[in-house]
N, C-alpha and C positions, 0 to 999 in steps of 0.2 A: 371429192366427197366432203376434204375436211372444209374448203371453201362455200361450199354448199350450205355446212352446219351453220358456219360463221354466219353468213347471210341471213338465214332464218333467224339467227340469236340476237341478229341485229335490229330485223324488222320485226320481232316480239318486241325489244325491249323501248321502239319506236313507241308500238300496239299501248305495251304500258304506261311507259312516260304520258301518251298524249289525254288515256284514260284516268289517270292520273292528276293533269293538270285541267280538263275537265271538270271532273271532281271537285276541283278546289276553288273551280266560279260559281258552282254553283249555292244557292245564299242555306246561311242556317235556317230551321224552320220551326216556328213554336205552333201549337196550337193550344188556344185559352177555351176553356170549358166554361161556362156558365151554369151554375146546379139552381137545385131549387126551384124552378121555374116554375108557376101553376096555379101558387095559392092566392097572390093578388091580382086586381086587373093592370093594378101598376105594371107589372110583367110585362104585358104587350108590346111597351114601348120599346122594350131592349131590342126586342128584332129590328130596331131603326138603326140599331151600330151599324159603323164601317166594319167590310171585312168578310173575310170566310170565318164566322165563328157558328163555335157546336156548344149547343143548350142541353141540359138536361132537364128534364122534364118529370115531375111527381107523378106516380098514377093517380087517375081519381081527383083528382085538385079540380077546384071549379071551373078554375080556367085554362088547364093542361090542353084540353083539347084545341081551343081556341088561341092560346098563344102557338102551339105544333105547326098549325096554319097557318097564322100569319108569319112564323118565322121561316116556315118553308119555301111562302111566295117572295120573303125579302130575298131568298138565295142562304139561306144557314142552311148548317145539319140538324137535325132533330136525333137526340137520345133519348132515352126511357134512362131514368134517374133510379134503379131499384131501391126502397127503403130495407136495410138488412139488418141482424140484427146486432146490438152492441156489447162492449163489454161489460158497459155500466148500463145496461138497462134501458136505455134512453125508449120513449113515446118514438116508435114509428110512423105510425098513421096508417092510412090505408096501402092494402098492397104488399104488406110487407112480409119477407121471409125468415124461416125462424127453425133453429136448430130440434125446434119439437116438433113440427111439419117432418109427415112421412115425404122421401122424396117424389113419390109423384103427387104428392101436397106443393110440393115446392112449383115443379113441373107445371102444375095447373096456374098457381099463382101467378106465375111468372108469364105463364100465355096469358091471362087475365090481364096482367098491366102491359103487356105489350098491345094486347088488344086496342089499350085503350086510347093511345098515342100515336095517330096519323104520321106519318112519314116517318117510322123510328128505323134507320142502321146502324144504332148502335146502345150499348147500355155501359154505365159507369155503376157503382153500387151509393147509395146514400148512408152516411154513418156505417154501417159492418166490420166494423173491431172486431167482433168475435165470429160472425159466420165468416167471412173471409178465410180466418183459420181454420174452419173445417174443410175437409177435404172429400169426401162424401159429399155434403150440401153444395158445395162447388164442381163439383162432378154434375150432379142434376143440372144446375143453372148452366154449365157449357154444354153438354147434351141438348138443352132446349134452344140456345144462341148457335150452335153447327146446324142443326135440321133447319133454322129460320137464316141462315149466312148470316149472321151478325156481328160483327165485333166487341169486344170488353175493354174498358178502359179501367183500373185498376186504383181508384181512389187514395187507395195507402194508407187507411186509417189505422192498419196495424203494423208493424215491420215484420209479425208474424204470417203476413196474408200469403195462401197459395194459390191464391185468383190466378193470378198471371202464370203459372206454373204450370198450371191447370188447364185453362186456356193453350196452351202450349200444347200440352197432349191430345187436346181434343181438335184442334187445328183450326180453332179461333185465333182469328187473327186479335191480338192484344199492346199495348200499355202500360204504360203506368204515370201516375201524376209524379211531376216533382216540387213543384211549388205549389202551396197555397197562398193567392196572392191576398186574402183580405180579411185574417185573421183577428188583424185590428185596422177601421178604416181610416186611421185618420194619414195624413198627407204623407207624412215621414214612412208609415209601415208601409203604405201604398208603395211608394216609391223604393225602398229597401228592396221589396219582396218581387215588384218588376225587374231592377237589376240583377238579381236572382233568377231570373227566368232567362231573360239572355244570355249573361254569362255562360248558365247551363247550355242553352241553344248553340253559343259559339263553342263552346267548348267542344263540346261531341257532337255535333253536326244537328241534333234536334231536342226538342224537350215542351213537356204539356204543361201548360198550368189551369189551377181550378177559384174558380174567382164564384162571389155570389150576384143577387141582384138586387144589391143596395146601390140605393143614389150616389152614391160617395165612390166604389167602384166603376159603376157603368159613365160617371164621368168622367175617371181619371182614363178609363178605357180609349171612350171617346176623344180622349186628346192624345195617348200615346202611341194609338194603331196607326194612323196614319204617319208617323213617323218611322216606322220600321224599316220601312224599302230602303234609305237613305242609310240607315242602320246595316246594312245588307243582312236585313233576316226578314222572311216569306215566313205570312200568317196563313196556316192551312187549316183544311178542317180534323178533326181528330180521325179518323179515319186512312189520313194518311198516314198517321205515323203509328200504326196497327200495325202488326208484322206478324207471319207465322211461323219467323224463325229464331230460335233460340238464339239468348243472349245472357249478359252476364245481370240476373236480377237482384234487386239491391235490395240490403236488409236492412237499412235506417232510413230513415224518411227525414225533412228540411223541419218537418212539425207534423202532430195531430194536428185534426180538425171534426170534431164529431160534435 
């Protein structure tokens, strides 16, 4: 009998070792978001990147619909970009949700700008410093992201946000950005704020970052995705690295960005 345990203790600890080192080929994974998307037709070109990258996308924008498309058929993900609202007040635009909206004001708004964005599985929030923090208004918006299976990506423009907490509960799968890569574009920040992104990647196995689409990004983009594999880190789309399992959620963020 005691021979018997032995054997099983040994071919678990086989079972682990090998799952284990498994594990450890397989490559870090970032995925870079793209916001903003929509208002110029400059936009369009960005779906010409290399790579599995996920766009968010503005509702309502002249060109949301149109770049949605085109970046769909280059093989990207498409997000819905929600405008939400902020601490300072900031101009949303159309679309946007707001802590004086009754929740099924919210509810409606938010099928409204999903409506309007072809191929969307997923949404990240735009600016939302202050709704983010409510907990309530974020109940509504995962309420209406379970009924439609959609994912949330959690921007982070507050360290008070309960998006992703939220998301948790309601069994959206979720996110959160860690990096804002283009805070400031010129070469140096660029590159700083990438390093920052892998590190983070290698470090704990994955990590998103949120970039715009400025010239000055979408070229440093274009030169450093292709470099990655060699790097051993796997660009995916934001969706992978969605989860609907509790984790340890962080209360500082690398920087605002709103």
């Amino acid at each position: 009998m005691r021979l018997g345990w032995l054997l099983l203790s040994i071919l678990a600890l086989i079972v682990l070792f090998s799952a284990t080192v498994e594990a450890a080929k397989q490559p870090a994974k970032i995925a870079i978001i793209i916001d903003d998307m929509g208002n110029s037709r400059a936009d369009l070109d960005a779906a010409l990147l290399p790579g599995r990258l996920t766009f968010a996308v503005l509702p309502f924008t002249p060109h949301g619909r149109a770049f949605a498309l085109r970046a769909h058929h280059q093989g990207k993900q498409i997000m819905l970009h929600a405008p939400m609202q902020a601490v300072r007040g900031n101009r949303l635009g159309p679309g946007a949700l707001t802590t004086e909206m009754s929740l099924p004001e919210i509810k409606l708004e938010l099928q409204r700008a999903l409506d309007d964005i072809p191929y969307v599985a997923g949404v990240n929030n735009h600016m939302g410093s202050y709704f983010t923090q409510v907990e309530d208004a974020m109940q509504a918006v995962m309420e209406t992201l379970q009924h439609r299976q959609l994912f949330f990506i959690d921007s982070r423009t507050s360290e008070f946000s309960v998006a992703e907490q939220t998301a948790l509960d309601f069994g959206v799968p979720t996110a959160h950005r860690h990096v804002f890569l283009d805070n400031d574009i010129t070469p140096e920040y660029l590159e700083q704020q990438w390093q920052l992104l892998l590190d983070a990647a290698l470090s704990q196995g994955h990590a998103v970052g949120i970039g715009h689409p400025y010239p000055e990004t979408l070229a440093f983009l274009k030169q450093q995705i292709p470099r990655l594999k060699q790097q051993g880190i796997e660009l995916v789309f934001a969706s992978e690295l969605a989860t609907e399992q509790p984790g340890l959620l962080p209360r500082r963020v690398f920087q605002v960005s709103e």
